[in-house]
LOKE-69924 format. One line per field, with one value per residue: residue number from 1; residue in three letters; x, y, z of N, C-alpha, C in turn. Coordinates in steps of 0.05 Angstrom, whole numbers. Layout:
! LOKE-69924
n <- NUM,...
res <- ALA,...
n_x <- X,...
n_y <- Y,...
n_z <- Z,...
ca_x <- X,...
ca_y <- Y,...
ca_z <- Z,...
c_x <- X,...
c_y <- Y,...
c_z <- Z,...
//
This chain:
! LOKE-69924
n <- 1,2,3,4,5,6,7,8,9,10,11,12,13,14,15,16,17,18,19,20,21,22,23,24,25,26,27,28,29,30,31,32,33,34,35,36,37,38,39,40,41,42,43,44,45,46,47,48,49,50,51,52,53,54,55,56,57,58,59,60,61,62,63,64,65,66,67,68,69,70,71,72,73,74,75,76,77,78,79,80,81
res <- UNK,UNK,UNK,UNK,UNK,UNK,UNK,UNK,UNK,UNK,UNK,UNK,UNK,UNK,UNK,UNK,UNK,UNK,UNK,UNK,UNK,UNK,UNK,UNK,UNK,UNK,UNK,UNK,UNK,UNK,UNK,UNK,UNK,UNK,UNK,UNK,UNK,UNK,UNK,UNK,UNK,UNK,UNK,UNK,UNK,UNK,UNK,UNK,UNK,UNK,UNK,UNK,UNK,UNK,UNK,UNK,UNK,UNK,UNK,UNK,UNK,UNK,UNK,UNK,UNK,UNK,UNK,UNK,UNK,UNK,UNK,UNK,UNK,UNK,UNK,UNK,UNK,UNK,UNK,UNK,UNK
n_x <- 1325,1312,1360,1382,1405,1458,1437,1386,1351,1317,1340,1357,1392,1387,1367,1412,1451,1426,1436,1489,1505,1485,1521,1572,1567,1564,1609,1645,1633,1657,1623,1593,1547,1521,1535,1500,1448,1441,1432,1384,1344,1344,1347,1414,1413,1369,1401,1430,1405,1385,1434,1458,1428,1380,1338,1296,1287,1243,1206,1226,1203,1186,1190,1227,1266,1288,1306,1352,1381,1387,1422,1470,1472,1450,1409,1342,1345,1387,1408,1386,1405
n_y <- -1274,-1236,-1205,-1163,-1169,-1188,-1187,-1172,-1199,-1241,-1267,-1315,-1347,-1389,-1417,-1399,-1426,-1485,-1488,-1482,-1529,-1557,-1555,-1572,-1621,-1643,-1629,-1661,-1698,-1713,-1691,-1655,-1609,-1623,-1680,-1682,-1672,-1715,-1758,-1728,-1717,-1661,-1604,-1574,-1515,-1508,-1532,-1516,-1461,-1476,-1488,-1441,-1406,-1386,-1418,-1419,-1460,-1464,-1483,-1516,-1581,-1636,-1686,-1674,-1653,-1702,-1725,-1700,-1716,-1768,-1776,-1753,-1792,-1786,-1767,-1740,-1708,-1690,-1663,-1621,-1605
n_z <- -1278,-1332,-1386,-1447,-1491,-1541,-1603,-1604,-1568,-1517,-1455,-1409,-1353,-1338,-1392,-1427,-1402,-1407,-1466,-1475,-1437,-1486,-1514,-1498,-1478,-1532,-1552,-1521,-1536,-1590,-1628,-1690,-1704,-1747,-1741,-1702,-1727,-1753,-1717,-1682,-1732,-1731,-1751,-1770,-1766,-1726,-1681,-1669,-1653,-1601,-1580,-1578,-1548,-1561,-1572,-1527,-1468,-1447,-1477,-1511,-1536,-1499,-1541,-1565,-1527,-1506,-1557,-1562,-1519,-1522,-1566,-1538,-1503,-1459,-1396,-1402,-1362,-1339,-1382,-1366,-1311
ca_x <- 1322,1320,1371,1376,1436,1468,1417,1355,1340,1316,1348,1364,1416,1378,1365,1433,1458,1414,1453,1519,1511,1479,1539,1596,1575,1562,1638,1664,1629,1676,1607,1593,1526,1525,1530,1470,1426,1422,1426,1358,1333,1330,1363,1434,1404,1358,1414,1454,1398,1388,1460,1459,1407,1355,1320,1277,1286,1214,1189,1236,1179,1192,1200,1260,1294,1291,1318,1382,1386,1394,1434,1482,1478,1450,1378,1337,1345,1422,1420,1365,1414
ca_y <- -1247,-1233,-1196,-1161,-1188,-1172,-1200,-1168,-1235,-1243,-1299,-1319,-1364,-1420,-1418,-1403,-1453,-1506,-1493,-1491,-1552,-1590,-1567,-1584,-1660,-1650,-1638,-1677,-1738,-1706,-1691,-1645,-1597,-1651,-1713,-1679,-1670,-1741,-1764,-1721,-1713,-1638,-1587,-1551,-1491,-1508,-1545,-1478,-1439,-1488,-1488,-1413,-1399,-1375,-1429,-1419,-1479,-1480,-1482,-1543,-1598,-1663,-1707,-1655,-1660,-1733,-1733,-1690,-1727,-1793,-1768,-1746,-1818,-1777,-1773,-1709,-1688,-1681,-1637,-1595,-1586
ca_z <- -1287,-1359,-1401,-1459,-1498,-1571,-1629,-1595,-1560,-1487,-1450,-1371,-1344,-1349,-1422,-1436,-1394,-1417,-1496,-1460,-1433,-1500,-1540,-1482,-1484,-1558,-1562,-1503,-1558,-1613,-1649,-1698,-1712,-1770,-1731,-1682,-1740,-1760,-1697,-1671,-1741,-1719,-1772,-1765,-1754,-1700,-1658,-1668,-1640,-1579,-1562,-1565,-1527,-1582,-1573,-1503,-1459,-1432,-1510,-1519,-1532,-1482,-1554,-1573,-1505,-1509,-1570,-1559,-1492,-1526,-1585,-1530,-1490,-1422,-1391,-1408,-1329,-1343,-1401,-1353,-1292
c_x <- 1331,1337,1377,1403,1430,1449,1391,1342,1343,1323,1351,1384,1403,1379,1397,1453,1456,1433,1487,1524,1507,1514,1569,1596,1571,1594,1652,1664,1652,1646,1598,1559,1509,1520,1508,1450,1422,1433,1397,1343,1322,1353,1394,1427,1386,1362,1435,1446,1397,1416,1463,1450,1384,1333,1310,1276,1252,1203,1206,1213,1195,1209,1236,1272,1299,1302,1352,1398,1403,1414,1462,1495,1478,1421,1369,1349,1374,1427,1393,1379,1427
c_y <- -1244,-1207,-1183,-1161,-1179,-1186,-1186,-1185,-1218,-1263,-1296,-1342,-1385,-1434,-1426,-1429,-1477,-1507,-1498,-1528,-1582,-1586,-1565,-1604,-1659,-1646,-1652,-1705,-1729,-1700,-1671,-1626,-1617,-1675,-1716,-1680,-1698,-1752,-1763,-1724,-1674,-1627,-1573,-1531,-1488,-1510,-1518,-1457,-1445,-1479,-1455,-1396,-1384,-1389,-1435,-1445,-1493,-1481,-1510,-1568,-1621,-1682,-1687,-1666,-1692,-1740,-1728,-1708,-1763,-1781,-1768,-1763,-1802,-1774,-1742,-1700,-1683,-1654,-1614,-1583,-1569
c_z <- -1316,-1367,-1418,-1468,-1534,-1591,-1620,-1578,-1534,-1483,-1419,-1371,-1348,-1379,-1431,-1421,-1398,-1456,-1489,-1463,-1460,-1520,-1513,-1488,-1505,-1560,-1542,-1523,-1572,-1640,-1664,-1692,-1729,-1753,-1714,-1699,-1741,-1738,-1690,-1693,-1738,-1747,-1753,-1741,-1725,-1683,-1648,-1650,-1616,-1559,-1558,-1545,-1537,-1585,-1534,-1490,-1457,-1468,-1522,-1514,-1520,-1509,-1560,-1557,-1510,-1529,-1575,-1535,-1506,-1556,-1567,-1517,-1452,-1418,-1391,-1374,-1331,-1358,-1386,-1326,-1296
//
């Protein structure tokens, strides 16, 4: 069930859940915003909006997940439960 949450944004538990979880094991590593970018090759800003939940799970392209997934040292289906 969608939301309507402070920025104007629509989101659901899943979504937000899904950024939760990339930036938990991004700091359980000790890794930065910084150390995700060149890791994925993905920008700051984009890993910012992910972990927030601005960035829409189902709109996450397969090569993305796979790339945060391995950035992270876990298999995309982890950072999706």
């Amino acid at each position: 069930m969608a939301t309507r949450e402070a920025g104007a944004r629509m989101t659901d538990t899943g979504v937000v859940r899904f950024g939760e979880r990339v930036r938990e094991l991004r700091n359980e590593r000790g890794l930065t915003l910084r150390d995700m970018s060149a890791r994925t090759g993905m920008s700051v800003p984009t890993l910012s909006q992910i972990e927030r939940g601005y960035e829409r799970r189902e709109n996450i392209k397969i090569g993305t997940l796979a790339r945060i997934a391995a950035a992270l040292d876990v298999t995309p289906g982890e950072l999706l439960d």
